[in-house]
Structures are given as C-alpha cells and as structure tokens.
C-alpha positions as CSV (number, residue, x, y, z in Angstrom):
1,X,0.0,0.0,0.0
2,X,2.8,2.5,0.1
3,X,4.7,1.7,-3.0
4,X,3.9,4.9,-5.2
5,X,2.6,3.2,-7.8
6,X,-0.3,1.9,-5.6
7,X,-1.1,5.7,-4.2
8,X,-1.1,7.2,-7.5
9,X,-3.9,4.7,-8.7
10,X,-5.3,5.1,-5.1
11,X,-4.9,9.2,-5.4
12,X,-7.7,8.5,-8.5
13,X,-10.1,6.6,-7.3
14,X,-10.4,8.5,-4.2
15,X,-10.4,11.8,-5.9
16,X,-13.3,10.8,-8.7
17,X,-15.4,9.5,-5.4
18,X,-14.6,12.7,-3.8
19,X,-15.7,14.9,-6.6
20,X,-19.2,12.7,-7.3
21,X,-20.1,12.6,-3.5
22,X,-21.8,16.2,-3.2
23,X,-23.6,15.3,-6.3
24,X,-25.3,12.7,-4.5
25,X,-25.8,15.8,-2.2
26,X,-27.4,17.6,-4.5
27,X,-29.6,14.7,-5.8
28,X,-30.3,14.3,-2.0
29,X,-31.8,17.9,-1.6
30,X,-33.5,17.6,-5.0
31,X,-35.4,14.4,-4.3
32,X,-36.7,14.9,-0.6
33,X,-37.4,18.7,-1.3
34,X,-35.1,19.9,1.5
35,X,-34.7,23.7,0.6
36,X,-31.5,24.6,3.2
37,X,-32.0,28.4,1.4
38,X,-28.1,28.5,0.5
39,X,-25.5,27.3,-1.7
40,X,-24.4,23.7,-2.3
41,X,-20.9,24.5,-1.4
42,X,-22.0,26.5,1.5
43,X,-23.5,23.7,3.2
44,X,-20.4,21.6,2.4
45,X,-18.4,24.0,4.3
46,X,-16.9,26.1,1.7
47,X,-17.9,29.6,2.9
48,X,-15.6,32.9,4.2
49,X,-17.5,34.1,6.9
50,X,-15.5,33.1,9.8
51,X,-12.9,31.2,8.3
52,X,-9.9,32.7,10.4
53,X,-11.1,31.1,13.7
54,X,-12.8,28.6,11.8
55,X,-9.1,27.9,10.5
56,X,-7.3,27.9,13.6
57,X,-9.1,27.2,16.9
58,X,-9.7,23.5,16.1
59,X,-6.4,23.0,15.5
60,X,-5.4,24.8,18.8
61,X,-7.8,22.7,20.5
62,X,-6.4,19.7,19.0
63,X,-2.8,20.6,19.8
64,X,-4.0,21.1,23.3
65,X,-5.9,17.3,23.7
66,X,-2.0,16.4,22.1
67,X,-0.4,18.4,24.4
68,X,1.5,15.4,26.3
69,X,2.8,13.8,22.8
70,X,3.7,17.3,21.6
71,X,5.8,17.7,25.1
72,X,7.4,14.1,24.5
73,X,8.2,14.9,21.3
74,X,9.8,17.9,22.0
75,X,12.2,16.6,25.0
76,X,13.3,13.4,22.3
77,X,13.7,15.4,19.0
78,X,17.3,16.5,18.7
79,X,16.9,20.0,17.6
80,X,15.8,22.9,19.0
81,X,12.7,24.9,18.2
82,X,15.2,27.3,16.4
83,X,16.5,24.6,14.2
84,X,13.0,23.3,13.9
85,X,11.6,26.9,12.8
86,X,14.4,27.4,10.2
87,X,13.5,23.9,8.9
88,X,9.8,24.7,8.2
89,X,10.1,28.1,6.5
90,X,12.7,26.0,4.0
91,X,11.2,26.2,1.2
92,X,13.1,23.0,-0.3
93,X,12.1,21.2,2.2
94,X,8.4,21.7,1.6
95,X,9.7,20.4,-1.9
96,X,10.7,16.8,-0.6
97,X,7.2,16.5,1.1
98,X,4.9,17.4,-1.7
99,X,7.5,15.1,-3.7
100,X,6.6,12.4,-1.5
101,X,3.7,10.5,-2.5
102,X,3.1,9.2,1.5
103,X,2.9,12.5,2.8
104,X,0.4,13.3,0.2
105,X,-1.6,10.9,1.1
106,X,-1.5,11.0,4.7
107,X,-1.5,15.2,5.4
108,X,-3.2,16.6,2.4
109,X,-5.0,13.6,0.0
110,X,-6.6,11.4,2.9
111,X,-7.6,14.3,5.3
112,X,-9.1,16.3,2.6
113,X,-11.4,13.8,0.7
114,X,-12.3,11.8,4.0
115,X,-13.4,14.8,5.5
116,X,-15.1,16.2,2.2
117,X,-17.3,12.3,2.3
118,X,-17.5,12.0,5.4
119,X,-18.8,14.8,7.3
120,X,-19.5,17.8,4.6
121,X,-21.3,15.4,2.5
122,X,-22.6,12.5,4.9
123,X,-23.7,15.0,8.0
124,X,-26.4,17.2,5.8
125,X,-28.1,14.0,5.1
126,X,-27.8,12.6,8.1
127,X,-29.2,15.5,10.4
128,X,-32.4,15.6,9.1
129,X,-33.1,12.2,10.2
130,X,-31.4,11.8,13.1
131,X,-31.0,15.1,14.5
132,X,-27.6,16.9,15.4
133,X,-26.5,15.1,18.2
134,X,-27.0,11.2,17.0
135,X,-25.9,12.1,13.7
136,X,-22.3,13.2,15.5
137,X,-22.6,9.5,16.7
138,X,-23.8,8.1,13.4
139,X,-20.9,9.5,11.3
140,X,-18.2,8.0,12.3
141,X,-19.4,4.6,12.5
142,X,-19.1,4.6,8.5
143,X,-15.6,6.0,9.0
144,X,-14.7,3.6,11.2
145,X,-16.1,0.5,8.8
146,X,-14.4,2.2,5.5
147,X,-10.7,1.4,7.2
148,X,-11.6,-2.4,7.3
149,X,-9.9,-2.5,4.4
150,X,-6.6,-2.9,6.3
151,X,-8.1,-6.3,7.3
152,X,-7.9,-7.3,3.6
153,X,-4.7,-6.6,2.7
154,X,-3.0,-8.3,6.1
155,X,-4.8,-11.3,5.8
156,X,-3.9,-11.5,1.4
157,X,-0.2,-10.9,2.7
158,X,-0.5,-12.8,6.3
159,X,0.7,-9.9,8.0
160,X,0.0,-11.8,11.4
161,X,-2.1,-14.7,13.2
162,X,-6.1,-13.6,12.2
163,X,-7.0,-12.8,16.1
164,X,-4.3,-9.9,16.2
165,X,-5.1,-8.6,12.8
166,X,-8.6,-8.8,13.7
167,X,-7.9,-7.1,17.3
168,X,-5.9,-4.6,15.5
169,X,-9.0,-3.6,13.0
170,X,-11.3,-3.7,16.0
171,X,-8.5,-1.1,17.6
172,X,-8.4,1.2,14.6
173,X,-12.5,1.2,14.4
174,X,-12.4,2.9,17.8
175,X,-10.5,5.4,17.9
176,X,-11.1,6.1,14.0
177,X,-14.8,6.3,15.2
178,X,-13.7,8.4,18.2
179,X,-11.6,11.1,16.4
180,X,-14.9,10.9,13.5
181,X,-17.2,11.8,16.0
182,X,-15.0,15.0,17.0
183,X,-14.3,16.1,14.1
184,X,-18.2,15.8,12.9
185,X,-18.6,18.1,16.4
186,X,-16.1,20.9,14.9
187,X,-17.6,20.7,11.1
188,X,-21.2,21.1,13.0
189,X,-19.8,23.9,15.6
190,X,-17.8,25.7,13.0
191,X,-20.1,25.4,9.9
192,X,-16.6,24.9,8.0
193,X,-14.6,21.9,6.3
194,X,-11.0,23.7,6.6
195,X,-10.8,22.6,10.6
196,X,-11.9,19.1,10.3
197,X,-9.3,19.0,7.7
198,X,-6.7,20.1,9.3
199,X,-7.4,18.8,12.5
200,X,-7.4,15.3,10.2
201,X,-3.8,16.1,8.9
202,X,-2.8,16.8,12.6
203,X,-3.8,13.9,14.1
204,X,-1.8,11.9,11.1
205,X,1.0,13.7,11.4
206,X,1.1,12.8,15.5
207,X,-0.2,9.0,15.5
208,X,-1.8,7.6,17.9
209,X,0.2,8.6,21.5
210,X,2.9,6.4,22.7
211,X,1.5,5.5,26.0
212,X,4.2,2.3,26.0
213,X,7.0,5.1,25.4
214,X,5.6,7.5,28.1
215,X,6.1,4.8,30.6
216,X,9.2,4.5,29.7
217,X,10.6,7.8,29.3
218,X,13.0,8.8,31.5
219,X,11.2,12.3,32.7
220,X,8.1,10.1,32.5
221,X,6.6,12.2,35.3
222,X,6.9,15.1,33.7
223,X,5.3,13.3,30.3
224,X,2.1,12.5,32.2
225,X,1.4,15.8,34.0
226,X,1.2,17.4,30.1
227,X,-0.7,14.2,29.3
228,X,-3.5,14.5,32.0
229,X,-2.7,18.4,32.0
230,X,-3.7,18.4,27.9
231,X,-6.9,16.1,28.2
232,X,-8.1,18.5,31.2
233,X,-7.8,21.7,29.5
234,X,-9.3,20.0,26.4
235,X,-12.1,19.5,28.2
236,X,-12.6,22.6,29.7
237,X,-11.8,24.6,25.7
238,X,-13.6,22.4,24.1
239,X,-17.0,24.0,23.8
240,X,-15.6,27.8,24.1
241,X,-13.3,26.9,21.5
242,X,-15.8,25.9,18.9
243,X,-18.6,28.3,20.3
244,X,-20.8,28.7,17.0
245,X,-20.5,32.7,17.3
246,X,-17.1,32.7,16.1
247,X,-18.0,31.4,12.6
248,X,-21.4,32.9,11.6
249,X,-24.8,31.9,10.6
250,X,-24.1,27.5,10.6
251,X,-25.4,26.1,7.7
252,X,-26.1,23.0,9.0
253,X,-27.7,23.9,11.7
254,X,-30.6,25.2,9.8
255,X,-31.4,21.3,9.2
256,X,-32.4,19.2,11.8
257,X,-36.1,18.6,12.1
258,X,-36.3,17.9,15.7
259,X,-35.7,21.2,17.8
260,X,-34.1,19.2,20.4
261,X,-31.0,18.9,18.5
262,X,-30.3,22.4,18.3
263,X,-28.1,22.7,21.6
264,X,-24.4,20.9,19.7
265,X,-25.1,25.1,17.8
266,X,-25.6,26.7,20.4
C-alpha cells in the first residue's frame, strides 16, 4: 500500500469518489425537497465568513488534547525549536514533502477527501433524520467501517495470526470512530470543512500517542502531567473553543427537524 505506484492509482479513485459525493448531495436535496435556502458548497463547508477562527481554533484545541505527545516529542527530538523553525520556512524542504507520495496521502490527499465524504457530504443527510447530536454519533461509524480494508490486505499478505489482525481492526475502528465523532462536532460547531481538515492532517501527522513510550521515558513524570494536563484543558476549551458565534450563521444547523438537537449550535 505505500509503494507509489499503488497511491497514485489510489490518489484516482479517491479523488473521482470525492468529486461525485456532493452530487449525490445535490440529488439528496433535489429528491426529498429539502430547501437549506443557501448554496451547495456553502452547506459543504466552503464559505468565508468566519474562516480565520474557523481555520485555527480546532487545530489549537487539537494541539492542546496532544499536548502530552507534543511535550514528548519535544524533549526526544534532537533539535531545537530554532533549528526546527528554520526547517519549516525551508522552502526545499516543503519540496521533498509534496514530492513524497506518502505524505500526500496522509497530510493533504486522505484528510481532505475523507473529511469532504464524510462529514461535509454524509452530515447534511444525516441530520435531518437523526437530528444533530446522533448524527455526531452516526458519522463516524461509517468512518470507522471504510478502514476495514486494512483487514484485507493483512490477511492477502498474512501480516499476522487472524486474532491480532482482527484485534488490530477492532483497535483502529475505535478510535477512528472516536476522532470521526470530534471532528463531525467541529464541522457542526464551526459550519466549516478547513478545521476538520486540518485537524485530520494533525492527528496523522502525530499517530496515535505512545503511551508504551511514556512509561518509559526517563522524565516520564513530567510526560504524564502534560498528558492529563492536555486532556483536562481540552475539556474545559472544548466547547468555548468551537462556540458557533465565532464562525457565523451554521449552515447546517438550519437542518435538523427535531428542535431538540439544536443545543451541539448553540
């Protein structure tokens, strides 16, 4: 799966599903009559009202729930943040990543069309029939399923007994399912598709945290203070940081047909 070859042929598929999915959208509206009173791509998430904070408070809330793996990763990386700042205002070395055809995939190809299917697409249809709140829940359960095709390809190549590439599936479902139903919170809080985007590309960039490492570190005290110390303040930011005031009028809060659900935009 990470020869290049294999992404470029990936890279097409993905994008001709991604371009046909808000035609289905449209098809949606035009078949059950739902009349949202705006644009297409304004109910996908493509608008500029808003789109500063919409741009950078979820991904300061994010790097706040990753506070603890960004601490680790700072004591562990061999440079400073001086080195580290010269580093990414290089322009060549921008060059070597969009050269590479994994970090396409995994900062800019994956985050954008998963996040364009689904939540700007799958959300508006979801929320009239569900409501705001189980449609949060609902979302990411088909994010969750779409991965299983890891399963596939480690079983084809016997990459492992069955039970610990099945327990490994049932691992990524989780917190794939987890980090769908957060980012399905932002694009309904924020009424935009850039933070779920690049909240996406974060979260790929990071990985999932090395709690084996922290235990293991040898300031490992330290490490878990920022750990609980990140998930706490998370918390506490997490609605003030996506209150719906920052970003506008939400689209997609003009759609649920149960009033009830009208708290997650408020």
């Amino acid at each position: 799966r990470d020869h290049p070859a294999v992404i470029k042929r990936r890279f097409t598929s993905v994008l001709i599903v991604s371009g046909l999915s808000p035609l289905f959208v449209w098809l949606w509206k035009e078949l059950t009559g739902i009349k949202p009173g705006i644009s297409l791509l304004v109910l996908l998430g493509f608008r500029l009202e808003g789109i500063v904070p919409a741009t950078l408070l979820p991904l300061l809330l994010t790097m706040v729930l990753f506070l603890g793996p960004l601490i680790q990763l700072s004591m562990d990386c061999p440079w400073d943040w001086v080195d580290g700042l010269k580093v990414m205002f290089d322009p060549h070395f921008w060059v070597l990543c969009l050269s590479d055809m994994r970090w396409l995939r995994n900062q800019v190809i994956a985050p954008l069309t998963e996040e364009l299917v689904f939540r700007a697409c799958m959300l508006p249809m979801l929320i009239p029939c569900t409501g705001l709140g189980p449609a949060i829940f609902t979302c990411p359960l088909f994010f969750g399923v779409a991965h299983f095709h890891h399963v596939i390809e480690q079983l084809r190549f016997r990459q492992g007994s069955i039970a610990s590439i099945f327990l490994s599936a049932a691992f990524q479902f989780s917190y794939t399912a987890v980090f769908g139903a957060y980012t399905a919170f932002i694009f309904i809080r924020t009424g935009h598709l850039i933070g779920p985007v690049l909240c996406h590309s974060f979260c790929n960039y990071i990985g999932f945290p090395a709690i084996c490492a922290v235990l293991e570190h040898p300031q490992r005290l330290t490490v878990i203070i920022f750990y609980v110390l990140g998930m706490v303040l998370f918390l506490l930011l997490l609605h003030p940081m996506t209150d719906p005031a920052f970003f506008g009028d939400i689209p997609v809060c003009s759609l649920p047909a149960a009033s009830s659900g009208f708290s997650v935009c408020s």
